[in-house]
C-alpha positions as CSV (number, residue, x, y, z in Angstrom):
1,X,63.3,-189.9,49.6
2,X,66.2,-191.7,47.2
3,X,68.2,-189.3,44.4
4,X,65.5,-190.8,42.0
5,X,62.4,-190.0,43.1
6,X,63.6,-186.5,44.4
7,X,64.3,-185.7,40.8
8,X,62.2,-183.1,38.2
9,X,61.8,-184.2,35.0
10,X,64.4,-183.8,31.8
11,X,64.9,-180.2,32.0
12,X,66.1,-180.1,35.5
13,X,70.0,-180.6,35.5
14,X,71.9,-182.0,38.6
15,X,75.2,-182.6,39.2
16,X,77.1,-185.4,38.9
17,X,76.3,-188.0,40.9
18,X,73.0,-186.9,41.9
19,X,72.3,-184.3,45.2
20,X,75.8,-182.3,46.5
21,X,74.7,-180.9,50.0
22,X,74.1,-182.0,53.3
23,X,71.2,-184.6,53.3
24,X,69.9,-183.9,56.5
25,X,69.0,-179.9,55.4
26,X,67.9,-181.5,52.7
27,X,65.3,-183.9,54.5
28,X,64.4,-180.8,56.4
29,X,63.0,-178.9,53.1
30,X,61.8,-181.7,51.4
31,X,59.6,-182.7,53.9
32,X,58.3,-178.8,54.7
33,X,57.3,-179.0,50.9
34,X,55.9,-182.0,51.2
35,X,53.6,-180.6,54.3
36,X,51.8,-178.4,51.5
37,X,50.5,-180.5,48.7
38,X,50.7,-177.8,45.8
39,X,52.9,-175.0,46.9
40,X,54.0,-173.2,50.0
41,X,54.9,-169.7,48.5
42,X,52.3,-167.1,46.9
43,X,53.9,-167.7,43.2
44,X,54.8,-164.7,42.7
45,X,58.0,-163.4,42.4
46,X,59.1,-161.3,45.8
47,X,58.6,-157.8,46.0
48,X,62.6,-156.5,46.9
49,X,63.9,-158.4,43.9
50,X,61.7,-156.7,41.3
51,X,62.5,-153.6,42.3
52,X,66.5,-153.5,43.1
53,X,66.6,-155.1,39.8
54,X,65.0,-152.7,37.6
55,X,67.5,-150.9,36.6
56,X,69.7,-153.8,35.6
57,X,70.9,-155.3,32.2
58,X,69.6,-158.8,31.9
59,X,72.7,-161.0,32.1
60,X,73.5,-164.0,33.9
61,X,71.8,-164.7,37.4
62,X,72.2,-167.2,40.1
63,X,68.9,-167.7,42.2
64,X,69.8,-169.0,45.6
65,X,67.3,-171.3,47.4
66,X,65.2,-170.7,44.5
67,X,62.6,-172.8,46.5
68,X,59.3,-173.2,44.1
69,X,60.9,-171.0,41.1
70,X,58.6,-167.7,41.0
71,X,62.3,-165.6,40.8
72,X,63.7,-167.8,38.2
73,X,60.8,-167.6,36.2
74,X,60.2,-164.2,36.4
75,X,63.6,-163.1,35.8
76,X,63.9,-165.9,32.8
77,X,61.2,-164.1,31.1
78,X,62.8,-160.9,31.4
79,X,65.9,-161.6,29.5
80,X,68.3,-163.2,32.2
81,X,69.8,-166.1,32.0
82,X,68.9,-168.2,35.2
83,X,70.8,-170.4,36.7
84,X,68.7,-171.3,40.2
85,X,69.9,-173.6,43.2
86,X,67.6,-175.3,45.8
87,X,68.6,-178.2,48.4
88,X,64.8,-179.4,47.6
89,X,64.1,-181.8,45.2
90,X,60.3,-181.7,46.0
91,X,60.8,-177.7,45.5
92,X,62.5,-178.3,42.1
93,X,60.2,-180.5,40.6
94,X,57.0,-177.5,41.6
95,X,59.9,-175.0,39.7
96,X,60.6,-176.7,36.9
97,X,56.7,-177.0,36.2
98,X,56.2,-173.7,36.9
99,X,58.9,-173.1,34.3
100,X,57.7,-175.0,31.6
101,X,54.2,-173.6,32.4
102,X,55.3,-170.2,31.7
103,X,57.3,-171.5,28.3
104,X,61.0,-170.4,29.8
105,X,64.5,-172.1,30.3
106,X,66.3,-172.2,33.6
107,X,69.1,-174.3,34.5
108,X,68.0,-176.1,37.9
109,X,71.0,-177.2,40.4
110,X,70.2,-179.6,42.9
111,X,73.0,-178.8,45.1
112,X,73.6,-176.5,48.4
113,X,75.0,-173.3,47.8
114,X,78.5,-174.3,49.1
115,X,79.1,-177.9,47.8
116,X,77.3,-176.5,44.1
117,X,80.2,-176.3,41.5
118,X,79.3,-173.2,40.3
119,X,82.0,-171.3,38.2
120,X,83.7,-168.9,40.3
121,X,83.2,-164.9,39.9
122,X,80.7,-165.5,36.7
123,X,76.8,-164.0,37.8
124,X,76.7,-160.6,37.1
125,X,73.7,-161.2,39.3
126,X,73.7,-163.1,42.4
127,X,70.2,-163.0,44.2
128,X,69.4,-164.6,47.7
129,X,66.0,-164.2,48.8
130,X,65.3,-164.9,52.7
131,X,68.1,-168.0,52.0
132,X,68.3,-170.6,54.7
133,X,72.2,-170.5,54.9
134,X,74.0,-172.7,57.7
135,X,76.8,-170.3,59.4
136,X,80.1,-171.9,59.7
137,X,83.4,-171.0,61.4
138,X,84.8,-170.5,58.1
139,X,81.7,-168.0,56.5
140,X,81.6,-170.6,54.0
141,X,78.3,-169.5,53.0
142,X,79.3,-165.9,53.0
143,X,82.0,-166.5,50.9
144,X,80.4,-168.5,48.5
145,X,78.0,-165.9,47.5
146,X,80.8,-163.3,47.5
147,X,82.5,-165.1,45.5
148,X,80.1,-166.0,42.4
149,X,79.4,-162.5,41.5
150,X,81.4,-161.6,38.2
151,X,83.3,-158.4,38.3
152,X,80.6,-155.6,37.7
153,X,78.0,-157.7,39.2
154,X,75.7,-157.1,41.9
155,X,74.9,-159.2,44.8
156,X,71.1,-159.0,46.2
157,X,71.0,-160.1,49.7
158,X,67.4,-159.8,51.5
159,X,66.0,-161.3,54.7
160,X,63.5,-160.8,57.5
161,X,64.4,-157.8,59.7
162,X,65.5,-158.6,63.4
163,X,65.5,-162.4,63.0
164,X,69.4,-162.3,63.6
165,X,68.3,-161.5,67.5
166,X,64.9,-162.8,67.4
167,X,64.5,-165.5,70.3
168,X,64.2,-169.2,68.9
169,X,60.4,-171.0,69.0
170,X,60.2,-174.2,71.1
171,X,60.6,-176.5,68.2
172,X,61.8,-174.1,65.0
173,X,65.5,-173.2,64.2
174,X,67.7,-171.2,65.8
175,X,68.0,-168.3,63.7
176,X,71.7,-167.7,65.1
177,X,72.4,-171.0,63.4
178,X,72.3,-168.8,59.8
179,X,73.6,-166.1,57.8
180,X,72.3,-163.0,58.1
181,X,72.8,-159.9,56.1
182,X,74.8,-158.2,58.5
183,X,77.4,-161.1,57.8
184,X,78.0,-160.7,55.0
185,X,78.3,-156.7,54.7
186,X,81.0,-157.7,57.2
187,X,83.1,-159.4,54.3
188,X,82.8,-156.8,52.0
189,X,86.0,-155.0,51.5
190,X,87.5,-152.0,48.8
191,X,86.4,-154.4,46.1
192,X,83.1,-153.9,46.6
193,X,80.6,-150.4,46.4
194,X,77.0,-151.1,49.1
195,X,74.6,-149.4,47.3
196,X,71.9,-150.1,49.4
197,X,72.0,-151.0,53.4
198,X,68.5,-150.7,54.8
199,X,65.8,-152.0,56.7
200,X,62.6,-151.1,54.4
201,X,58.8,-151.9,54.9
202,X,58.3,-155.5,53.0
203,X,56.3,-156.1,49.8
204,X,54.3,-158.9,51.4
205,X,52.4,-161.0,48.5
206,X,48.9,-162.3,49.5
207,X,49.0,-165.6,50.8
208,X,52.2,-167.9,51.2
209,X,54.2,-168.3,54.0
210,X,56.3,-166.1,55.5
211,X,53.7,-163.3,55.2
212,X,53.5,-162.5,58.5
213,X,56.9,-161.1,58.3
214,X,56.3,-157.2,57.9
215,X,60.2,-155.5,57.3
216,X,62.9,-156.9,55.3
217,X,66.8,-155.7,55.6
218,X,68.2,-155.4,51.7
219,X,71.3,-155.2,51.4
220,X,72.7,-154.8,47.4
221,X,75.9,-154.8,46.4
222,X,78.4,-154.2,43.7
223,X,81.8,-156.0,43.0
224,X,84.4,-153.3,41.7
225,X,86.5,-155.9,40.6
């Protein structure tokens, strides 16, 4: 698929010099999209997210592998300020619809998480829901979502429980080829407070995929400075 056919419409903003990532990650989403010909989530925004942010000030967000946009939507119309990521241009164009559908702004970035230029240490929210986040030598991905909470800000990590040891399929990723949790609670140091840690029963939406996946792990938290 070429930069200009991968691209959503007007309100979509990319950066410069079209899709920053790796192209072959890219490929890979696209074309699991593209397997479903309106939308492979439920729509609805996932269950963690709605309640660890509750109690929290609308400010600004980053959505990482925003995927069809039912976070960024959701948390656009309740105040925050969305800025939302996804390697998919096939998954962007299905979010920005959904956004102007549900008459709200979000700025889309068509980047991966570590080559985005994001400003540094500015999200008073960062939220990664079950991201697919290459692991490097370097924790690049790790770092990267350390580092774009603002000082104050809270960092919302959940995945599927036990994939970290779970036994590849013939033919699906290697889940000790991501990030996990676990990895990133490793890299927290006295600048940051956990707040929560735990492996909790997940609120599985009706239809989707990934709704065979009964626990998630959530791990929230906040940067001290």
């Amino acid at each position: 698929m070429t930069d200009s056919a991968a691209r959503p419409g007007s309100d979509v903003s990319f950066p410069a010099g079209g899709f920053v990532g790796n192209p072959a990650e890219r490929a890979q989403w696209d074309d699991r999209y593209s397997s479903q010909s309106e939308r492979l989530w439920s729509g609805r925004p996932n269950g963690a997210l709605v309640a660890e942010v509750a109690d929290l000030a609308p400010g600004r967000v980053l959505d990482v592998g925003c995927g069809e946009g039912a976070d960024a939507v959701w948390l656009a119309g309740r105040g925050w300020d969305v800025t939302a990521l996804e390697v998919s241009g096939v998954a962007l164009e299905r979010a920005a619809r959904h956004a102007q559908d549900a008459g709200v702004a979000v700025t889309w970035v068509h980047a991966g998480l570590v080559e985005a230029a994001l400003p540094p240490a500015s999200f008073d929210l960062v939220s990664a829901m079950y991201p697919a986040l290459l692991r490097t030598p370097d924790a690049a991905a790790e770092r990267a979502l350390l580092g774009a909470v603002a000082p104050g800000g809270v960092l919302l990590l959940v995945h599927h429980a036990g994939m970290e040891t779970h036994v590849p399929e013939e033919g699906r990723p290697d889940p000790a080829d991501y990030v996990w949790p676990s990895m990133v609670a490793a890299l927290l140091d006295d600048n940051w407070r956990v707040e929560v840690d735990e492996e909790r029963p997940r609120m599985v939406p009706e239809g989707g995929a990934g709704a065979h996946h009964a626990n998630d792990v959530v791990l929230r938290a906040r940067r001290l400075r």
